[in-house]
C-alpha positions in Angstrom: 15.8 -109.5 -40.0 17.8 -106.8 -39.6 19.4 -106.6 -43.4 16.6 -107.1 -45.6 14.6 -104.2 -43.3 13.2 -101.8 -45.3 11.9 -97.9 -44.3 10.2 -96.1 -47.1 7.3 -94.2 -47.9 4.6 -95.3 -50.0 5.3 -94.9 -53.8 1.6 -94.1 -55.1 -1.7 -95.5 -55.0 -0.9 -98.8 -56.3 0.6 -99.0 -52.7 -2.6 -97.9 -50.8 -3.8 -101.0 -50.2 0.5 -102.4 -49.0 0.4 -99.6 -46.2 -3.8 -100.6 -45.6 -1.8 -104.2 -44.5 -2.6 -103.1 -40.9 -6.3 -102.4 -39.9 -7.2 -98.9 -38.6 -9.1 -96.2 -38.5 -8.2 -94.4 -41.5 -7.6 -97.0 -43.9 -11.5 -96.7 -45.2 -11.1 -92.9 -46.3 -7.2 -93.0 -47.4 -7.3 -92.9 -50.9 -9.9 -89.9 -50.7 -7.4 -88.0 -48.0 -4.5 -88.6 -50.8 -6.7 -87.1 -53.7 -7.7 -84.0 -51.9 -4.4 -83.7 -50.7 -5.3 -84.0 -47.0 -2.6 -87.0 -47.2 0.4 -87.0 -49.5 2.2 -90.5 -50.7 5.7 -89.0 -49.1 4.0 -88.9 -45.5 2.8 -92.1 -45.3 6.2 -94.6 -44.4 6.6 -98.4 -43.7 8.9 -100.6 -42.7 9.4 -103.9 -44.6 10.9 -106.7 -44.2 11.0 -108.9 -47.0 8.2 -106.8 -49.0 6.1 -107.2 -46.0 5.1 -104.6 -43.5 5.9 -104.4 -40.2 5.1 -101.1 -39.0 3.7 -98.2 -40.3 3.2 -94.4 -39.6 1.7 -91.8 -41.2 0.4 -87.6 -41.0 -2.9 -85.8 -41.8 -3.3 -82.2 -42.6 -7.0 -80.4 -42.6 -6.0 -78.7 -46.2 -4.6 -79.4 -49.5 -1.3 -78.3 -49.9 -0.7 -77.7 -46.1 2.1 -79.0 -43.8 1.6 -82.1 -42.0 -0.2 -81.0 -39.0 -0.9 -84.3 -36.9 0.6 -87.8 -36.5 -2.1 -89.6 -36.6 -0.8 -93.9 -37.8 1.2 -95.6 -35.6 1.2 -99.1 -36.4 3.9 -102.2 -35.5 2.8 -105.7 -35.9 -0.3 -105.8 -33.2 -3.6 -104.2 -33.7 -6.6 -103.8 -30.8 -9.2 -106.0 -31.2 -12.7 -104.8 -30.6 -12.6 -101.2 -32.1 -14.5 -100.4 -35.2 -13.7 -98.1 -37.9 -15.5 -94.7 -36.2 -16.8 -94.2 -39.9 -17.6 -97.5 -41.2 -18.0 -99.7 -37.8 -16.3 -102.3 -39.8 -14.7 -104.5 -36.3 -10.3 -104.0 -37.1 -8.4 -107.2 -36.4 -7.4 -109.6 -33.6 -3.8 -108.6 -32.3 -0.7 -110.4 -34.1 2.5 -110.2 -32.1 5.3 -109.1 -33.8 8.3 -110.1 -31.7 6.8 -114.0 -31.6 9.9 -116.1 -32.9 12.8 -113.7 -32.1 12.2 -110.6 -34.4 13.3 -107.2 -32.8 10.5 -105.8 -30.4 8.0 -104.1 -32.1 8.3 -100.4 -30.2 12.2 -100.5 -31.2 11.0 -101.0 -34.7 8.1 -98.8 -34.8 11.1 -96.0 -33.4 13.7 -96.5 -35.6 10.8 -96.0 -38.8 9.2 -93.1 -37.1 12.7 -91.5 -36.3 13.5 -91.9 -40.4 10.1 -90.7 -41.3 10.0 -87.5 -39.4 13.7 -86.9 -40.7 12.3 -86.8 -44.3 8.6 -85.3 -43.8 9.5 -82.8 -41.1 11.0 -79.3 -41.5 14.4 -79.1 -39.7 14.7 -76.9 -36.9 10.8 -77.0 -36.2 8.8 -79.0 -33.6 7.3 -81.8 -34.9 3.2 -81.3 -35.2 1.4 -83.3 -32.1 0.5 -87.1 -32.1 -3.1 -87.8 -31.8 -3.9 -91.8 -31.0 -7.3 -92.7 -31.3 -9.8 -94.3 -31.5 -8.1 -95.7 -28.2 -10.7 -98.1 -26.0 -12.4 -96.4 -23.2 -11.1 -99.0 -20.9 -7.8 -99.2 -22.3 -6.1 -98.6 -18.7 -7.8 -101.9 -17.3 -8.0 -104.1 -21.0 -4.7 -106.0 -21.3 -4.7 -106.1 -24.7 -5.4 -102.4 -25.6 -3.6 -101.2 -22.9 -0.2 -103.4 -24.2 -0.9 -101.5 -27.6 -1.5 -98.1 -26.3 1.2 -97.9 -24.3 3.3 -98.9 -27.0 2.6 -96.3 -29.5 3.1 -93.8 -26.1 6.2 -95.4 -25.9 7.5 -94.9 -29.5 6.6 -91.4 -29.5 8.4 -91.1 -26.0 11.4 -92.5 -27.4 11.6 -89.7 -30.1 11.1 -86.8 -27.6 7.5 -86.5 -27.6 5.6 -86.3 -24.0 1.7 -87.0 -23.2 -0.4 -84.0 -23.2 -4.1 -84.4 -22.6 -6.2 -87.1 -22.8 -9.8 -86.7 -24.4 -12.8 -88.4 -24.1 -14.4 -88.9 -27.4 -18.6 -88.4 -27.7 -21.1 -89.5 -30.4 -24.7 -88.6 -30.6 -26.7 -91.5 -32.9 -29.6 -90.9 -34.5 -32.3 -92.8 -32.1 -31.3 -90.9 -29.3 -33.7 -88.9 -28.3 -33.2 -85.1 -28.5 -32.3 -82.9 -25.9 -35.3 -80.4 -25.2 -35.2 -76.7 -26.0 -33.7 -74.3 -24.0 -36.4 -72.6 -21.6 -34.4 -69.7 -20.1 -31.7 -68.9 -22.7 -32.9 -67.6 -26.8 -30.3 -68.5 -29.4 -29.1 -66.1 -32.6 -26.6 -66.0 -35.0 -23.4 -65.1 -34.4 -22.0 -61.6 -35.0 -19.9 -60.0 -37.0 -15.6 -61.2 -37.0 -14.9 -58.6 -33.6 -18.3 -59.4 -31.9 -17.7 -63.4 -32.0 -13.9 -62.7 -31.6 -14.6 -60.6 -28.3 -17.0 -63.6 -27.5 -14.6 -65.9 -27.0 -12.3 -64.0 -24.9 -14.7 -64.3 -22.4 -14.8 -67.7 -23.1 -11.1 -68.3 -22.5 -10.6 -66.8 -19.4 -10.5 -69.6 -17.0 -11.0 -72.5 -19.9 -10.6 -76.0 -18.8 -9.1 -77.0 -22.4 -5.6 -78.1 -21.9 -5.0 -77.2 -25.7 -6.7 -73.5 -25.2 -4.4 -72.7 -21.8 -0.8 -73.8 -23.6 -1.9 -71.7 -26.4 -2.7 -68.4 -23.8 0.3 -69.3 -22.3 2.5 -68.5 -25.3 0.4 -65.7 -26.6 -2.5 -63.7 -24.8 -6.2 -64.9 -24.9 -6.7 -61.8 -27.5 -4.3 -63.1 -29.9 -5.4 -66.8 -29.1 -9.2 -65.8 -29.5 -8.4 -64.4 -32.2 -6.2 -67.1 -34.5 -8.5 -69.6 -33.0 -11.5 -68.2 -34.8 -9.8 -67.1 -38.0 -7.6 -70.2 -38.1 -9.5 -72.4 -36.9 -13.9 -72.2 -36.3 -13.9 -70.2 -40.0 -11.9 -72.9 -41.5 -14.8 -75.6 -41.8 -17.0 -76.0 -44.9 -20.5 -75.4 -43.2 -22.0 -72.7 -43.0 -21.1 -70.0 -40.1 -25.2 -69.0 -40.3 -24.9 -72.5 -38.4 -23.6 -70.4 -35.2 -25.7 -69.9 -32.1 -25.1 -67.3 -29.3 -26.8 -67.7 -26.3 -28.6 -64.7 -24.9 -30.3 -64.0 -21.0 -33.7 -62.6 -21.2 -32.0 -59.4 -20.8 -29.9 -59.8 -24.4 -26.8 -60.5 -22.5 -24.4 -63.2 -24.5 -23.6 -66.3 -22.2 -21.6 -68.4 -24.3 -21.2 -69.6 -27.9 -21.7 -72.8 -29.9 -20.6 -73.7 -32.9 -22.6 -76.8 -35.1 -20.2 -77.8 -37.9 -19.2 -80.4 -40.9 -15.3 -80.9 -41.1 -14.7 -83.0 -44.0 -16.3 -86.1 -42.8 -18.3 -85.9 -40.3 -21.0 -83.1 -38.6 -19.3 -82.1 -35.4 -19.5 -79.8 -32.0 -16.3 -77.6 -32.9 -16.7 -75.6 -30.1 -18.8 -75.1 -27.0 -17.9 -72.3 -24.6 -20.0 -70.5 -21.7 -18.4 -67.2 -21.1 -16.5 -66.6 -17.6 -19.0 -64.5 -16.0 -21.9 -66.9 -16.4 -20.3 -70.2 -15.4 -22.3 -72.2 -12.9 -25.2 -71.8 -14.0 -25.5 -75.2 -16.3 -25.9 -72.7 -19.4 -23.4 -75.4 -21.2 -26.5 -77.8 -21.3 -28.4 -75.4 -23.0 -26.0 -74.2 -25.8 -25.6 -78.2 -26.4 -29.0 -79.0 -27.0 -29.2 -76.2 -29.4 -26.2 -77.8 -31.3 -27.4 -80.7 -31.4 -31.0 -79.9 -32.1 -29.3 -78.2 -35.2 -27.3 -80.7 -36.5 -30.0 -83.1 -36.2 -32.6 -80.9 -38.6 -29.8 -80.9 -40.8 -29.8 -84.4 -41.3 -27.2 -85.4 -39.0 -27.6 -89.3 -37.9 -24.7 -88.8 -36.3 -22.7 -85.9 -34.6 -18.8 -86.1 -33.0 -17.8 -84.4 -30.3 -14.3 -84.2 -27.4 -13.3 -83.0 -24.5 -10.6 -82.9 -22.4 -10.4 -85.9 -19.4 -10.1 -83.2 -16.8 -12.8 -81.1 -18.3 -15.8 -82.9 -16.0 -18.9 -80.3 -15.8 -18.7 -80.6 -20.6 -18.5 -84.6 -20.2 -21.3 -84.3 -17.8 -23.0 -82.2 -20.2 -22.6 -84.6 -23.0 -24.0 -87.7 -21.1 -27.1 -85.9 -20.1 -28.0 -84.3 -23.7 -27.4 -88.8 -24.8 -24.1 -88.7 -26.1 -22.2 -91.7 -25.9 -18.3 -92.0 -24.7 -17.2 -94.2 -27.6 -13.4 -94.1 -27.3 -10.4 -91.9 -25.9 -7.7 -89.9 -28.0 -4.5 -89.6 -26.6 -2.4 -86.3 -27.4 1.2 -85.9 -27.4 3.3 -83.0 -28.2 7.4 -82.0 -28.5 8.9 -79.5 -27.3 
């Protein structure tokens, strides 16, 4: 197998549907992610053997014309069977072994084409951007067949440096579900002006449960994180920031922040956040029934939300305003 093994990226769109070979996730809203440059044709890579593909991997970027900024495809000859598409529900394929009838194991494979790919797509000298797996099954530690899968794509990523960072558990509110009810002891307004929200969220970070939020402290301050997290980050999605909500005591006092959005597919929870000084007081339950009470008179039938594994009082939070743990994400990092 080994000499007629191919590893290339995709030429152009006549070889959408060649890389699309594999069910997943993403396959349903690649061609739109190439033209708005979300995706580029030189990111997305497969092995072949014999013209036929054998593994794949691919990156995303949030903006046209921006550096890949998450591996997001790992594929190699299986694929878990009972996911769904998170945006079509279409039900992916049964698994396929690769390795049946003496072809090299599939995580070798998968690791020598990820190992070429990065080579090409990556800048030299710079940590790769992190690997995010999902949709991964909630049960994937006891399922046999999604666990032999997850840990596989782990495993590639481990081979090529790359170490597990935080799980997530992934949350969907459905149309149906009843709404939570208004907040009786907190009134909501618009967010302030850029220092106003910015100081906001300071509060916010000091003691945050967000793995991705305390790495980023760590290597900076929580001003400068607060800071680049809401001008690189909460001002970067295409709905409107009049969308905001601050939560205020009877007295006027902020408690937290919540911010209802629309990334490019989907309305979202981008952020949820109860300031340190008012923690333990449920307040989070409040400020996500306002999001969500938002969303939903928008028109949202449905609305996507994480959180981090460890992060226990926001996933309580989510189950009781009706959310739904769907799936998992797995995040990896370098360096």
């Amino acid at each position: 197998m080994t000499a007629d093994l191919i590893f290339r990226p995709i030429g152009g769109p006549d070889e959408i549907d060649l890389f699309n070979a594999f069910p997943g996730p993403y396959n349903d809203r690649l061609a739109e992610d190439l033209e708005t440059g979300r995706r580029r044709y030189e990111w997305l890579w497969l092995a072949l053997h014999d013209g036929r593909p054998v593994a794949r991997v691919g990156w995303w970027s949030s903006r046209a014309g921006g550096p890949p900024e998450v591996l997001d495809t790992i594929d190699m000859g299986e694929t878990l069977d009972g996911l769904t598409s998170h945006d079509t529900g279409r039900a992916l394929a049964r698994p396929t072994p690769l390795d049946a009838g003496g072809d090299p194991g599939a995580v070798d494979l998968a690791e020598r084409l990820l190992r070429a790919a990065m080579g090409a797509v990556l800048p030299p000298g710079t940590p790769p951007p992190p690997c995010v797996l999902q949709p991964v099954p909630v049960d994937w530690r006891d399922d046999e067949t999604a666990g032999r899968l997850t840990k596989a794509r782990v495993e590639v990523v481990e081979r090529t440096g790359g170490r597990m960072f935080v799980e997530r558990l992934r949350y969907r509110w459905t149309a149906g579900t009843p709404l939570p009810e208004p907040s009786r002891r907190l009134t909501f307004r618009e967010a302030g002006g850029d220092e106003e929200t910015v100081a906001l969220l300071e509060g916010i970070l000091s003691g945050t449960l967000d793995a991705y939020s305390r790495a980023d402290i760590a290597r900076s301050s929580i001003e400068e994180y607060a800071r680049e997290q809401y001008h690189s980050e909460l001002l970067t999605y295409p709905s409107p920031r009049e969308w905001w909500r601050v939560g205020l005591t009877p007295g006027g006092e902020p408690v937290g922040l919540v911010v209802p959005a629309r990334n490019s597919y989907a309305f979202i929870l981008a952020y949820i956040g109860v300031a340190e000084g008012h923690r333990g007081h449920g307040y989070v339950n409040d400020l996500l029934a306002e999001g969500t009470r938002l969303l939903a008179g928008h028109g949202a039938t449905q609305i996507m939300a994480d959180t981090d594994l460890a992060n226990t009082p926001m996933s309580k939070a989510f189950t009781r305003a009706g959310y739904q743990n769907h799936a998992r994400r797995l995040d990896l990092t370098w360096g």
